[in-house]
N, C-alpha and C positions, 0 to 999 in steps of 0.2 A: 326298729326295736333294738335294743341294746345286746349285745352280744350275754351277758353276763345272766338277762332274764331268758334269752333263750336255752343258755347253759341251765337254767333254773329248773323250767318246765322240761326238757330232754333227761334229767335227772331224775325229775318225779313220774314220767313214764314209764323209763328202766325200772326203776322200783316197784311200781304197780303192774310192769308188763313182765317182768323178771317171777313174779308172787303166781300171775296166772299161770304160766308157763311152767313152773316149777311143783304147782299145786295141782294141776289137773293134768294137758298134755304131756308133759314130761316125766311126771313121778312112775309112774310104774317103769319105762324104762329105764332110766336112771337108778330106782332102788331094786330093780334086777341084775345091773350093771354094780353098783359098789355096794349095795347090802343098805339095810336100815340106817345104822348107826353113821357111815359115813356120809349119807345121804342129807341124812340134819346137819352133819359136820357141814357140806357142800352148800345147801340148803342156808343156812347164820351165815355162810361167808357171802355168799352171795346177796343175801340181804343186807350185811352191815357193810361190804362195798357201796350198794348203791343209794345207801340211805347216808353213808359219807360223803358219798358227790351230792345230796343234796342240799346237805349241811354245808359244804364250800360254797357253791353255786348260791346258795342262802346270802351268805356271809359275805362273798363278791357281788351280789347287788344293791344296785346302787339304792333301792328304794324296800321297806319290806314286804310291800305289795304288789302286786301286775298293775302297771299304770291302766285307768280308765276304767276299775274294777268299783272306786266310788263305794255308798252307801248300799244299792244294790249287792255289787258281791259282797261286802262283811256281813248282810241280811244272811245271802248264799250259805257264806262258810260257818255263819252261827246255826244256822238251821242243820248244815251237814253236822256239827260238830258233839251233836245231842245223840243222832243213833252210834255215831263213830266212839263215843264215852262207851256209852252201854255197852257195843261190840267190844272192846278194851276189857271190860271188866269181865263180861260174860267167857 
């Protein structure tokens, strides 16, 4: 596999593994540690890091898809991409 999609997917785990960690196991101590207000501060930076690396990591692959993802996964990510609207809005 190409070095550049596995920088891709390791990008979008930090991101998504960064939100759990920061949203459940971590928050209370952390916003006992630096207070509310910094905590968001902490909180945006952390998120707009790792949603940067997946915008590079994007942009360095060579293809805009996971090879071998086919008809089946665009089925996948249109089917994801319906509650993931909604959560956005709501």
């Amino acid at each position: 596999m190409d070095p550049s999609l596995i920088a891709l997917v390791l990008a979008n785990i930090a991101f998504v593994g960064t939100h759990f960690l920061m949203s459940h196991q971590l928050r209370a101590p952390l916003v006992g540690l630096l207070g509310e207000q910094l905590f968001q501060v902490a909180y945006s930076l952390v998120s707009l890091i790792t949603f940067a690396g997946i915008y590079f990591a994007f942009v360095a692959s060579p293809v805009a898809d996971l090879p071998g993802s086919g008809e089946i996964g665009w089925a996948i990510a249109t089917l994801l991409s319906l509650p993931a609207m909604i959560l956005l809005a709501g």
